[in-house]
N, C-alpha and C positions, 0 to 999 in steps of 0.2 A: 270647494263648494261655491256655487253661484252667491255672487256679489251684489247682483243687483238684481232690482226688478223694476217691469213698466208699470206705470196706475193710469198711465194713460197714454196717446199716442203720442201726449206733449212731455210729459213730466215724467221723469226717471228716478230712481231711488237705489241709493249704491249703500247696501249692509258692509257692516265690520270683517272684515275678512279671518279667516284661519289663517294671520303670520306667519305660526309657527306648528311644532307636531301635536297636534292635539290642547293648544291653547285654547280657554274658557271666553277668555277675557279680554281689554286691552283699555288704558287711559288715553285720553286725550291730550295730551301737551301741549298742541298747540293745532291756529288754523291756521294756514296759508291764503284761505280767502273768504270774504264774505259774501252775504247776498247783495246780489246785481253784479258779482265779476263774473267775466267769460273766462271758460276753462276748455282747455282743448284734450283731447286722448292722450292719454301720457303724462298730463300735469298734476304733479304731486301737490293735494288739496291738504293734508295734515300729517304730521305726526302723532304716531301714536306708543305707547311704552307697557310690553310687554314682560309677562314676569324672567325674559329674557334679556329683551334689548328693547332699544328703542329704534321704530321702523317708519318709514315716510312713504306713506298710501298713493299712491296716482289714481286718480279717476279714468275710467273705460270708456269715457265718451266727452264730445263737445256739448256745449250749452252755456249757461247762465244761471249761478247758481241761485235757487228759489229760496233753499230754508238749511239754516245747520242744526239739526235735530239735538244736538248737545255741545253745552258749554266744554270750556277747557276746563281741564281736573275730571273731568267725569269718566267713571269706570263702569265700561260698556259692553255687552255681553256680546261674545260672535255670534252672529244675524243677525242683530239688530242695526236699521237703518240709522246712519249718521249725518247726510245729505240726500237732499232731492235738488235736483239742474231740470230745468228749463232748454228741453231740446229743440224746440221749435219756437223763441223766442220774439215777439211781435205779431205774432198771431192772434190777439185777444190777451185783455187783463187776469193776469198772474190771478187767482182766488189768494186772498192774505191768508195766513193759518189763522184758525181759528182758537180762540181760549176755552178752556178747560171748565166744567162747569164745576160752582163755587162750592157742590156737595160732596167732591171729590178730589181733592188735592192732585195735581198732575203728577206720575209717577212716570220714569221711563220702563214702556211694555215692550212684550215681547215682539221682537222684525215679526212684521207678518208679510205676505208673497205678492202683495200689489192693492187690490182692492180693500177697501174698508171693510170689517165685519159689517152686517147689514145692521140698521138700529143706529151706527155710532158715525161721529164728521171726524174727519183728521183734526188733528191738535198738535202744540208745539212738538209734541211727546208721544208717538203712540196713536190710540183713539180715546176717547174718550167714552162715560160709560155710558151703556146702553139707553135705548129709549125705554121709559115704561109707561106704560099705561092708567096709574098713579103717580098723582101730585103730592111729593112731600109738604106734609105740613108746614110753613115759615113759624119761625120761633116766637113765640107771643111777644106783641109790642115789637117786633121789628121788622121791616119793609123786607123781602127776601130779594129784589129786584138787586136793589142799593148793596145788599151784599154780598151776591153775587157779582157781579160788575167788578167790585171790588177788587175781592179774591183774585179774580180773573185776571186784571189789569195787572195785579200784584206781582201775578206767576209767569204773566208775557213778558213783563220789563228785566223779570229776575233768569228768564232765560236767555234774552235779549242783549243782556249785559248793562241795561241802561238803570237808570235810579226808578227806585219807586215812583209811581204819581203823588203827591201827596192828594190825602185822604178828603175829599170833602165831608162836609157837619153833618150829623143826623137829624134825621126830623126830632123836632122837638119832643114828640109824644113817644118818641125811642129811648127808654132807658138804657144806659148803658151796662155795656157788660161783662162784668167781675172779671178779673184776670184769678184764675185761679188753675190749680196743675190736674195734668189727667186730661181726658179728651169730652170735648164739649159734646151732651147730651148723654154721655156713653158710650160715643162714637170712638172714632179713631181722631187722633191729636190735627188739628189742621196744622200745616207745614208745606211750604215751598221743597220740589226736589233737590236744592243745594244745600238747603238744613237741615232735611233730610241727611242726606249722605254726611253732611258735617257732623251731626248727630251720633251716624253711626260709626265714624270716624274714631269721636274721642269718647263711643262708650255710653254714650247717654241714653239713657230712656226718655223718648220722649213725654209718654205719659206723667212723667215726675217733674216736666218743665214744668213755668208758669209762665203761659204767654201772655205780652205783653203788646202784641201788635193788635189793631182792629179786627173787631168780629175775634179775639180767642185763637188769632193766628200766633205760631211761635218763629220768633226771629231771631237773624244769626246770634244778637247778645243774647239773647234769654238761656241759646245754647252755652255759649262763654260763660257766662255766670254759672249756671246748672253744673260746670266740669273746672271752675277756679275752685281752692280749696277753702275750704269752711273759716279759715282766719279770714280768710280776704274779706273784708267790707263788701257791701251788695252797692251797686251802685246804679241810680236809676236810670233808667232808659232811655235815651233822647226819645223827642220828637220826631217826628216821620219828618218834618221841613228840616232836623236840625241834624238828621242822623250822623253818628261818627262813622270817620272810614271803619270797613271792614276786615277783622283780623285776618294773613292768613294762615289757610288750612293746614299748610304744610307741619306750621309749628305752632303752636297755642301757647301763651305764655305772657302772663303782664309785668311791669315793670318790677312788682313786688314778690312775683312766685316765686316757688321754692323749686319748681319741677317744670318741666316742658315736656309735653305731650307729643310724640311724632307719628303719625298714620304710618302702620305698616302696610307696603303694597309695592308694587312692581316687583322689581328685581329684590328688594329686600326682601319680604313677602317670601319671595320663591326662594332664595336660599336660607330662609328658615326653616320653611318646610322639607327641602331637599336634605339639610345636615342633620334634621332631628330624623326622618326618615332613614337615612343612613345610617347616623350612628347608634339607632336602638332596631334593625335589622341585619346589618352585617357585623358580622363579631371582628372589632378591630385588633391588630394584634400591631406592633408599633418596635425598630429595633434599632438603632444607634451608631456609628461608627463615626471616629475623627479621624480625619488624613490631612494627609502634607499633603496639597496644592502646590508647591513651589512651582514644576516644572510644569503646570497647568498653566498658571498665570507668565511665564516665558513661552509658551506654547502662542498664548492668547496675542501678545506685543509681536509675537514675529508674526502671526497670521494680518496686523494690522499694517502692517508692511508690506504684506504679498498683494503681487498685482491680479492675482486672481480672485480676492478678494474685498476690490474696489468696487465702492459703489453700495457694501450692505455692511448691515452694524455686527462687529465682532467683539465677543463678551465673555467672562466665564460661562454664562448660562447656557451660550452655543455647546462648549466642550461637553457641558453636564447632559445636556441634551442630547449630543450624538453617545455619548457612556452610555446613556439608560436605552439607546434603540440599541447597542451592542450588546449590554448586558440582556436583551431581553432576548435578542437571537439566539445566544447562546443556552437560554433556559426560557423557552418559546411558553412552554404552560402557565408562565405566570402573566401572561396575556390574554383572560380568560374573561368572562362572566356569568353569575348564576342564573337561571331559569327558575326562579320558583315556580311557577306553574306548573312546567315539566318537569322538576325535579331534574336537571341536567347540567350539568358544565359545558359550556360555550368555549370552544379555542376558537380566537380569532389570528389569522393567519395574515391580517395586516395592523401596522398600529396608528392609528390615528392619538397622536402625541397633543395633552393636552394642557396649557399654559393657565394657570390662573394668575389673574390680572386685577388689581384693585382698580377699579373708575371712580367717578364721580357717583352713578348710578348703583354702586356697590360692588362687591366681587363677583364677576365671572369665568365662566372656564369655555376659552376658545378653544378651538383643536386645529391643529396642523394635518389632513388627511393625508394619509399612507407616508409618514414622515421615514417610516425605515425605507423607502424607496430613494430616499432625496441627497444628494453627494452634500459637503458639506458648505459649498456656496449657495446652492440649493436651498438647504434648510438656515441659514443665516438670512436669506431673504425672507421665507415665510415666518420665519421670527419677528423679522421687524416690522412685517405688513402686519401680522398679527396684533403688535401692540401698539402701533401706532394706528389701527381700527378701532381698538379698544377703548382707548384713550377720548378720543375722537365721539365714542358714545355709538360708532354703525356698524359694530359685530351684530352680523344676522342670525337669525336664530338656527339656521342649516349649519353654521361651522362652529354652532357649542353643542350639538346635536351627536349623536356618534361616538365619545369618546370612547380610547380604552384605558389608556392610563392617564397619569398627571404628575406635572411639577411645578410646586407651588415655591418661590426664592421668597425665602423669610429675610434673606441676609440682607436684601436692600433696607430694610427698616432697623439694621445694627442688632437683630435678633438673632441668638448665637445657633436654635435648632426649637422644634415644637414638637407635639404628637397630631400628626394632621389628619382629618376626618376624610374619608373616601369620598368622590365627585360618584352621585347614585350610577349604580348599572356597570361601575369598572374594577377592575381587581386591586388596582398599587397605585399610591401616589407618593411621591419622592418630593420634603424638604430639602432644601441649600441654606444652609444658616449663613452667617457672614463671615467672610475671608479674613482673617486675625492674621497680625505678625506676631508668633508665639516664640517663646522657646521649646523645641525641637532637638530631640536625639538624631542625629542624622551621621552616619559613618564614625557613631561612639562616638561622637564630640556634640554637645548644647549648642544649637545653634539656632538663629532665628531665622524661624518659616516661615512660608504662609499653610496657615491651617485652618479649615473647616469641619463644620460638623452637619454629618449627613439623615436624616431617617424615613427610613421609611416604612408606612402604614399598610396592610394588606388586608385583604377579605380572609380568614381562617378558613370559610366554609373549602374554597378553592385550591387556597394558597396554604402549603404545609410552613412547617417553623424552618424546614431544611432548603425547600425553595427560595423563602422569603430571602433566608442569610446568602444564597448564593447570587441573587441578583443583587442586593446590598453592595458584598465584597466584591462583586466583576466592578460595580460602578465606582466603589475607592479605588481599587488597585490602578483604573482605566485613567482615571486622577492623578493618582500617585504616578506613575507611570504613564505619557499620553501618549505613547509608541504603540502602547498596545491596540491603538485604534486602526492601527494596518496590521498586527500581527494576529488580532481575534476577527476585525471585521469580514 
């Protein structure tokens, strides 16, 4: 989709891009630059963190940046503008944006294609609302000038990043007015758009706050207070001169709570929705088997040795990994996916092998494409590229795209096996529990293995009880025995 648009022959405007395959949305993490820096084509202006990863934007042109249309933390719809640059710099005074009028609290609107709706001036945010043709009433006994200015100044600084103004005094003949909850007049609650989104963060209705800023505005405390629990003592409000820092949003929690509050969104967000989606539309069916690894893990030590295998990381998970592309050759159907629409079963006739990977940003499932193509130096590279991208936080969202199966290693966490929920859209996904040195039957004599426990999870619609067991047993036996990888492959 187009990224940007002109509004003039001077100023440029680059919207949120589509990251990934049909993503809504995207946060803002961070910026790489503010207004007055020069930015060249190609220069990554921010990162941003999708419900997949997290991706570092380039701008499509040279300039100077004019305006960053939203703070860090903000979760921002695709098409909507992020920046405007300054393409023809020194030709005439930059117009400053303008402030939001004090009847309508700034909201972030929808990208529009260049020009203003007619009626409305650019504003930090969007446009602002329409011109009309009637003058609202100003509230009895108070100056509507003085309040708006206000407001306005309120929502420039708090997009700006900078501290409020403080508030100058009111006319004497201004009585003041009531902090009280619900929205002034009958209106809608006034609110800045980061207490806004804080708001709807941790739940709160605004309408139930009590604001406690000038003019009946609610502030980020008034949110904190409204969502600490009912034991907690109320405590009053600084002053505008005296304000406390600001909690943050990631976590909510005072010294004395009993609970912390964490905003679900990004990648958390998205694998909520992905596991509850899966696991209450595919019928999981989940099946067991422990083996002797012995001569896997001597397989693993002499492949560490070999010179063909200098230079990438060799690991149990390598072995388990090329098992599951043989086991899958050998019984190809369980390499499938359902069409619900279609009503059809999908054979896919390559396997893009997929890795789940715990990060910092939470669990994802990268993929290795056409992993059965790849010899086994091959695939020992794209292992490690894989998780050392992962790590790192810059798996893009094209190579968690695609899967057809999965392997998720429970054992690095000292977890002996699980029943593991399906990665949406693919048929099997295969735990590794953790390698034990057990006692073992081995040529009629107790002896000590190494032993694991395998399972694996399948789609029933697809996947029969008799397929599921035979991909299982190819991948112990393959285990058990790791000859078998020249004698089935």
């Amino acid at each position: 989709m187009t990224t940007m648009t002109e509004t003039s022959a001077r100023f440029r405007e680059f919207k949120m891009p589509d990251v990934g395959e049909g993503l809504t949305e995207a946060e803002i993490l961070k910026w790489f630059v503010q207004p007055g820096d020069t930015v060249t084509d190609g220069q990554v202006v921010c990162e941003v963190e999708t419900a997949k990863a997290a991706v570092e934007l380039p701008i499509p042109f040279d300039g100077v940046v004019h305006e960053l249309r939203f703070p860090e933390g903000t979760t921002v719809d695709v098409g909507q503008v992020i920046i405007a640059i300054d393409v023809a710099p020194g030709s005439g005074d930059a117009p400053a944006p303008a402030a939001a009028p004090a009847q309508e609290p700034v909201e972030p609107a929808d990208a529009g294609d260049g020009d203003a709706p007619k009626g409305r001036t650019p504003v930090l945010v969007g446009y602002g609302v329409a011109e009309s043709s009637t003058k609202r009433r100003p509230r009895k006994g108070v100056s509507a000038a003085p309040e708006a200015a206000a407001v306005a100044a309120a929502v420039q600084a708090e997009l700006n990043g900078q501290a409020a103004p403080a508030a100058s005094p009111a006319p004497a003949s201004a009585p003041a007015v009531p902090a009280q909850a619900g929205a002034p007049d009958g209106g809608r609650p006034l609110a800045k758009p980061p207490v806004r989104k804080l708001a709807k963060d941790l739940g709160i209705d605004l309408a139930t706050v009590v604001p406690t800023g000038r003019d009946g505005v609610i502030t980020r405390e008034d949110v904190h207070a409204a969502a600490a629990p009912a034991a907690t003592a109320p405590v009053a409000a600084p002053a505008p001169s005296q304000a406390a820092p600001e909690a943050p949003e990631a976590a909510v929690a005072s010294g004395s709570a009993r609970e912390t509050r964490i905003p679900v969104k990004g990648v958390r967000k998205a694998i909520a929705q992905a596991m509850v989606g899966s696991a209450f539309t595919a019928p999981h069916v989940t099946e067991f088997v422990t083996v002797d690894v012995t001569r896997t893990m001597k397989l693993v030590a002499e492949l560490k040795e070999d010179k063909e295998m200098a230079g990438v990381r060799v690991n149990p998970l390598l072995i388990i990994a090329k098992a599951l592309l043989v086991a899958i050759k050998r019984n190809p159907e369980v390499n499938a996916a359902w069409d619900e629409a279609n009503q059809e079963i999908v054979q896919k006739h390559y396997v893009n092998l997929g890795i789940a990977a715990a990060t910092p940003r939470g669990l994802i499932v990268p993929n290795i494409k056409d992993a059965h193509d790849k010899t086994l130096p091959q695939l020992a590279a794209a292992l490690g590229e894989l998780v050392t991208t992962a790590r790192d936080g810059k798996t893009s969202p094209a190579t968690m795209a695609g899967g057809t199966v999965t392997i998720t290693n429970v054992g690095v966490f000292g977890v002996d096996t699980g029943t593991p929920i399906l990665n949406p859209g693919e048929s099997a996904i295969l735990a590794v529990g953790a390698i034990k040195l057990q006692p073992w039957v081995h040529k009629g004599k107790v002896k000590p293995r190494q032993v694991t426990t395998l399972a694996l999870s399948f789609d029933h619609r697809l996947v029969d009880g008799e397929l599921g067991s035979k991909v299982l047993a190819d991948v112990a036996a393959i285990l058990e025995q790791p000859k078998r990888l020249i004698t089935w492959a």
